[in-house]
N, C-alpha and C positions, 0 to 999 in steps of 0.2 A: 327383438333385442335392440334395445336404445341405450344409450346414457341417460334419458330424462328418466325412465320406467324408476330408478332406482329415488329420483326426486318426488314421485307420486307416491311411490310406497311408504316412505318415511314419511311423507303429511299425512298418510292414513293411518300408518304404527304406532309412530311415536307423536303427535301433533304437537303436543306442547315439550318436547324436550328441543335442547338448545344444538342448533345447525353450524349456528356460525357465531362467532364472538371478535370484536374490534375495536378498541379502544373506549371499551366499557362498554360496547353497548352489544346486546344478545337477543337474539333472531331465533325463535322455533322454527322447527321443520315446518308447519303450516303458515307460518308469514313467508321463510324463504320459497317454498313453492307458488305462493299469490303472487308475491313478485316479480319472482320467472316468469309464469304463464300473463300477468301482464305487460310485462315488457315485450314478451313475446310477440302481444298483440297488439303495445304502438308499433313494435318493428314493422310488423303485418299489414297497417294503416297505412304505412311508408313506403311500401310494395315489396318491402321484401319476401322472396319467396323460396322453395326448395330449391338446394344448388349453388344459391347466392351466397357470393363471399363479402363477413363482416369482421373487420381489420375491430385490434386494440389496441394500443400506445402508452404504455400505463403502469404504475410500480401497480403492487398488489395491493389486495382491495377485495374487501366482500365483492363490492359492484363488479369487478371482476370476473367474479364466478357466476353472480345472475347474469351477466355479459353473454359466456360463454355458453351455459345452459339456454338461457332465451333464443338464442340462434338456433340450437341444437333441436331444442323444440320447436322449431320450424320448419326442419329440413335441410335447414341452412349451413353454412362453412364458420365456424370461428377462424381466424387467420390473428394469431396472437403475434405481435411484432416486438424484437429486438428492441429493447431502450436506451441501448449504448449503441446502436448505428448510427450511421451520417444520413442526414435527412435523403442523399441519393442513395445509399442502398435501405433506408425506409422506403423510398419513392419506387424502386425496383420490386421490392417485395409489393407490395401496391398493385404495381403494373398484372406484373407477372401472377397474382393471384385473382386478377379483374375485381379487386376489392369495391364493392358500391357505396359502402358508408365504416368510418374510421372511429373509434371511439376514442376521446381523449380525456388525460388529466393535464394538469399544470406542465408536465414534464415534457407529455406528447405533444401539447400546444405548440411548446414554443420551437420541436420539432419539425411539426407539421406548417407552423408558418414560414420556415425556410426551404421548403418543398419546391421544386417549379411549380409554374401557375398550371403548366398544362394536368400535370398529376393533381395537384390541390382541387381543379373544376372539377376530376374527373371521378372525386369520392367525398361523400357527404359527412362532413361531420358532424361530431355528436358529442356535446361536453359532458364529462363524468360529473363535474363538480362546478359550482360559482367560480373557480381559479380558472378554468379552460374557459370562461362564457364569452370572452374576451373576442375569440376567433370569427373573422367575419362568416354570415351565415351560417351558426353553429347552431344545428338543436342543441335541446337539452336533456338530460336524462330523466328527467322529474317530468317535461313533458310526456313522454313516452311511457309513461307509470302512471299516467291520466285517462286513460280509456278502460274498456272491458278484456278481461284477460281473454287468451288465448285455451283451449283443453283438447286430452286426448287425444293429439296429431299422433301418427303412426307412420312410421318409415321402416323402408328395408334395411334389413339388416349391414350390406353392402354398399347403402348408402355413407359417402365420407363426412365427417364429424367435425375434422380440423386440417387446419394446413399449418401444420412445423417448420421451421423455415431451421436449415442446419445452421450452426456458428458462422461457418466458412474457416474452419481455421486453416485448410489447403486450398482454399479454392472459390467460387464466387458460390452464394448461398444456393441450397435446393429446397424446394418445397415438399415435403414429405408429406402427403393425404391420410390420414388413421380415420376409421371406417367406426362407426357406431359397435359393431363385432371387435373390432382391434383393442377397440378401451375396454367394454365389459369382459370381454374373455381375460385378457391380461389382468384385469383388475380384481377377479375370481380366482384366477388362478393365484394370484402375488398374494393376495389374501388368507389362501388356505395353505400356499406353502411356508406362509411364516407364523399360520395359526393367529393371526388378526384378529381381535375380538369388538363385536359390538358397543358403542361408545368411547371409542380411544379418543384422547384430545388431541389433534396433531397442529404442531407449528409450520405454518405456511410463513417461511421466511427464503428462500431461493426464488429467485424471479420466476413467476408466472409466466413469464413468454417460454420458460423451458421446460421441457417434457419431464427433464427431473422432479419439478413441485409439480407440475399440472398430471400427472399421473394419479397424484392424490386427491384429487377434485375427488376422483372418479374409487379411487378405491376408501378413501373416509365414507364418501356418501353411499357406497355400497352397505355399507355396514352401520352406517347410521349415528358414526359418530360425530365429532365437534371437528370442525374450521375455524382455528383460530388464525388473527393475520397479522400481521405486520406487516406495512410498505415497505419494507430495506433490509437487506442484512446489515445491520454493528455489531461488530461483539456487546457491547452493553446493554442494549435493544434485546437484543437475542434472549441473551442471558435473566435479564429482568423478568422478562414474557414465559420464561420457562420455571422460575424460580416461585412468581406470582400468580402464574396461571395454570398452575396444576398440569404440565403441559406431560403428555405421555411421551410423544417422539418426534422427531424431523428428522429431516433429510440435510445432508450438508455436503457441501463439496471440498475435500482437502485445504484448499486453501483460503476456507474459511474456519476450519478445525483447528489450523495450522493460532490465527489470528486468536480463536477462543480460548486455548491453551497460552498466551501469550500475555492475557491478561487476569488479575487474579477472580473477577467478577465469573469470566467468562469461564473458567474451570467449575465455579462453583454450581454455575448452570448446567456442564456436559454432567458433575458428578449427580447433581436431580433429576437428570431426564433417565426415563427408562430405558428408552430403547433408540439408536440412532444410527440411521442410514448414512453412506458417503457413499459415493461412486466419481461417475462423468470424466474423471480424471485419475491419473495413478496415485494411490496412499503412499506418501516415503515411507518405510516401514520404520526408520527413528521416530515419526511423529504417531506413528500405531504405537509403538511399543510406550509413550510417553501419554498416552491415553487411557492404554490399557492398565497401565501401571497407575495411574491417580484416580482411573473413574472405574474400581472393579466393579461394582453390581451396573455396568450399566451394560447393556447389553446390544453388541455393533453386530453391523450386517450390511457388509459389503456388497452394491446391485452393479451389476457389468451389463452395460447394452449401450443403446443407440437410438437413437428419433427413429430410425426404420422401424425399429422393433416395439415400440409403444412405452416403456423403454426395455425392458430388463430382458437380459437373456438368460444369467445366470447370476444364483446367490452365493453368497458366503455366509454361512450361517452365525447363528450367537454361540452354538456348542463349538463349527469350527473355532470362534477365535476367542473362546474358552477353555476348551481342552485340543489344542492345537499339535500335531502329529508332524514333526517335520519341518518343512518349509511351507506349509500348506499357509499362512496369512499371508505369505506374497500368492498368491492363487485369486480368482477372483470366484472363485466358488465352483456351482456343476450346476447344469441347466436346470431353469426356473422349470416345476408343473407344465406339463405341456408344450413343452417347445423342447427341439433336436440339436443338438450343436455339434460340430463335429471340428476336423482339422483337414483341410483339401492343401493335394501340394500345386502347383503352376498350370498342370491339366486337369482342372478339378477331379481327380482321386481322393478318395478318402485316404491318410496316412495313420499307419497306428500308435498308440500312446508312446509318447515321448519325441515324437518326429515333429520336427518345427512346419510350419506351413500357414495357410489363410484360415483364420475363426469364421465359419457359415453355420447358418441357422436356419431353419424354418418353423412354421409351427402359425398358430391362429391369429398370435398379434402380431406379426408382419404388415407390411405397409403393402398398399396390392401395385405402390409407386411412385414415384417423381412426379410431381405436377411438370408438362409441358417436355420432360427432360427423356426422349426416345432413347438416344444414346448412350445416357445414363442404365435406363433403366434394362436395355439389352445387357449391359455389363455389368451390373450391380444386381440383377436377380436373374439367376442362369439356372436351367435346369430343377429349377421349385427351391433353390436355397439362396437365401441374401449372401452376399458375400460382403462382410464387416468390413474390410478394407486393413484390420488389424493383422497383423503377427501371432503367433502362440504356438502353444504344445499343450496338452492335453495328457494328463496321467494316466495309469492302470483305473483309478478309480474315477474318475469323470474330471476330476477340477481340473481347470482350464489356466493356465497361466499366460498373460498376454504380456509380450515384450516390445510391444511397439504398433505404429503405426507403419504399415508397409510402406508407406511416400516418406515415414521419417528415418526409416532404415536404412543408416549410413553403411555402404561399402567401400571400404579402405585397404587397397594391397589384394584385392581379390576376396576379401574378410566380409562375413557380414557382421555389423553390431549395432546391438541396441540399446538407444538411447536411453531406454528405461534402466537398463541394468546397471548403467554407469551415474545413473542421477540417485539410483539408491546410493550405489557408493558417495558420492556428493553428498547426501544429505545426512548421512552418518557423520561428518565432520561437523567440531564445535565451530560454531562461527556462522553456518549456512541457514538463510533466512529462506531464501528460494533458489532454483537452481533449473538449466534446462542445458541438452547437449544437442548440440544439431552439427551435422556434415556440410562443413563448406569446402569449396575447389583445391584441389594438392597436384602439383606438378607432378608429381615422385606417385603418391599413392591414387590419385582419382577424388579423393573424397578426403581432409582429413575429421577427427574427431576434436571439435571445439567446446568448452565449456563455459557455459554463462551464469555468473553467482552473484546475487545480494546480499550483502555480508549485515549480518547481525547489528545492531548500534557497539561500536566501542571495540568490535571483533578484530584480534589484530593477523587475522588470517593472510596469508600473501600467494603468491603465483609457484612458489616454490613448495611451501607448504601443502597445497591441493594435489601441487603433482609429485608429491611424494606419498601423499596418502595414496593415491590409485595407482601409485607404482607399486605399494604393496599388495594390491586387493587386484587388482586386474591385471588381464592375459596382454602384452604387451601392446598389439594390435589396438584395443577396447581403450587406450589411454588417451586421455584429451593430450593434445603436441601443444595445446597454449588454452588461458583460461581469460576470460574478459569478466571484468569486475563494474557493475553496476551501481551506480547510486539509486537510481529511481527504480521499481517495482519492475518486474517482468508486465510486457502487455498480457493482458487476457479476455477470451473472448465473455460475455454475457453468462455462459455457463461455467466460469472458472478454469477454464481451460488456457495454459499456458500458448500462445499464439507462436507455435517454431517456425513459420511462414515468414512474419515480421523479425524475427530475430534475428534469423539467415539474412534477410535483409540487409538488415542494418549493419549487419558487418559484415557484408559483403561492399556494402557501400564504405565504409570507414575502410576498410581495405584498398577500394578504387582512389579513393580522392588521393 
């Protein structure tokens, strides 16, 4: 059980049907596997060997994916890096995964030259393109596609594939290990639970450094469809690639959906595409419902998980959020094929439906752990279940509703509440472009509830107005005591994930000075 097994198959199946497509140009299953297996074999020239970790720094990119696969076909570690980090927490990821050779573009170059020297001696790099060739002592990638391919390597199953490196949105990053089993099994299963058909076109537009796109490496090429790329997400990019290119589906994350819907190109794209994923972050449900409502045949599917998990733990299906029962589209679905979910209270007990508690999981694509993180991994995998670190409940019928992140779970007055439930309300108001709630320090209550808003252009929304809205919708505890009004964009991490780390920050500091 490999990753590459699935790249040999489709150069024997399909040989001349098309693997990957990029800005015009189109790649058979039988060129992209020569490629693989030779690149494989300049890495191999290089000394790379099973075990070895090989770093990328890179928007997306065919090269990309022969990147990742040519390692894989060796034995080797991919260790995809962050492209919105600081060259020292690049430099830590580096360290901490004994990276031996870095792959770079233009972007990562100019990353990688502000690296310390001791880090930059201590990993070999290797330019994607003429833009990186710049870097002192850089191979090249076109050297390395200059020798005799590599064939027919064979690794255990339990042998590990990649190192994911998390956001950090709480904390300093971790290295998550996914095992050659972890991708194909999840990839089969995600496949057969959403009925996947052979030859979908899928748009690779979500960074490649996160598990969210990089899942579909593995499950396109399972099934022998099309890679299409683009380096960036823009809404207009986006949009054109999908309009143009007969594109079946992507994956997006809210607050890119958010952007698509905002411009009129970029509607026109969600209303073409077939079928489209969002997860990694909470859906406001105004921006579901404003989705749903312009783009009916198109058919959403909400994925809930985590880089521990390869990703997905559970779905929300196209008939959920077509023929929808309830509240069931704030839900984020019921566990994916093969994998357990459950709700544990503080002493890991199972709780029953409807009892708030910790969302844990287990099941085949689990992570077997932390690179280097003991401590971690003692606490984060207890008794054979990952523990999500989320909040939720869990119905009579299995969907799982998740209300937070337990480290963002503000307690105010002895109350608990969650941030998620009061950003829905937030995002119901005209006016709200983006919006996040995080617990800063209260003499009186311990915690209180603060809310931080981007106001729409022209939106004549005010401080009174917000907390009058959730004066009517929430229980009096759950009410922001004061709202702070932003000009500039909420921070977010690489995955779209709004940063409540930084935000608490920052006004906690505006509060000190």
């Amino acid at each position: 059980m490999h990753t590459c097994n699935f790249i040999e198959r489709n150069a024997i199946r399909y040989p001349d049907d098309a693997a990957t497509e990029e800005a015009g140009v189109r790649q058979s299953w039988r060129a992209f596997r020569d490629r693989i297996t030779t690149l494989a074999g300049g890495l191999a020239a290089k000394g790379v060997q099973a075990g070895d970790r090989v770093a990328i720094l890179a928007e997306n990119s065919v090269a990309y994916m022969e990147i990742t696969y040519a390692t894989q076909w060796l034995g080797a570690v991919s260790v995809p890096i962050n492209t919105r980090w600081t060259p020292d927490e690049v430099a830590f990821a580096l360290q901490d995964s004994s990276a031996k050779w870095i792959f770079i573009d233009q972007l990562g170059a100019a990353c990688y030259a502000k690296m310390p020297a001791e880090v930059r001696h201590a990993v070999g790099p290797v330019a994607m393109d003429h833009t990186a060739q710049s870097v002192e002592g850089a191979l090249t990638m076109d050297s390395l596609l200059s020798g005799d391919p590599v064939r027919a390597l064979r690794h255990a199953d339990d042998d590990v594939a990649s190192i994911f490196y998390t956001g950090g949105t709480t904390g300093r990053s971790k290295g998550v290990q996914l095992t050659h089993a972890n991708h194909v099994l999840h990839s089969l299963a995600f496949a057969a639970e959403l009925s996947l058909t052979h030859r979908m076109r899928h748009l690779h537009v979500a960074p490649m450094f996160h598990i969210a796109d990089a899942l579909f490496f593995h499950v396109v090429t399972a099934l022998g469809g099309v890679h299409h790329v683009i380096p960036r997400f823009e809404p207009s990019a986006c949009a054109k690639a999908i309009l143009d290119q007969d594109i079946d589906q992507t994956i997006l994350v809210p607050t890119m959906i958010g952007m698509m819907m905002n411009e009129e190109a970029g509607r026109a794209g969600l209303q073409k595409l077939r079928r489209l994923l969002y997860g990694a972050s909470p859906m406001p449900q105004a921006l579901l419902d404003r989705v749903m409502k312009a783009c009916p045949s198109l058919e959403l599917i909400q994925a809930y998980g985590q880089t521990e998990s390869s990703p997905v733990l559970t779905l929300l299906s196209g008939d959920d959020h077509r023929n929808p029962t309830g509240d069931i589209t704030r839900s984020a679905g019921r566990a994916m094929l093969g994998c357990e979910v459950a709700i544990f209270d503080a002493n890991d007990q199972p709780l029953p439906p409807g009892a708030h508690g910790e969302i844990v999981a287990r099941g085949p694509q689990v992570t077997p752990g932390y690179l280097n993180r003991p401590d971690e991994n003692r606490d984060t995998f207890r008794n054979g279940w990952l523990h999500t670190g989320d909040a939720g409940v869990m119905d009579e019928r299995g969907y799982v509703y998740v209300t937070d992140r337990i480290k963002d779970m503000i307690v105010t007055g002895g109350e608990n509440v969650y941030s998620v439930e009061v950003e829905q309300v937030l995002y119901a108001l005209d006016g709200v472009d983006q919006c996040c709630v995080v617990g800063i320090p209260h003499e009186k209550w311990g915690e209180a509830v603060h809310a931080v808003i981007v106001k729409k252009p022209d939106s004549p929304l005010d401080r009174e107005g917000v907390l009058a809205h959730c004066a009517a919708k929430l229980a009096n505890y759950k009410r922001p005591l004061d709202v702070t009004f932003r000009d500039e964009p909420l921070p977010i991490s690489g995955a779209g994930k709004i940063l409540k780390r930084v935000v608490r920050d920052e006004i906690r500091e505006v509060e000190a000075a």
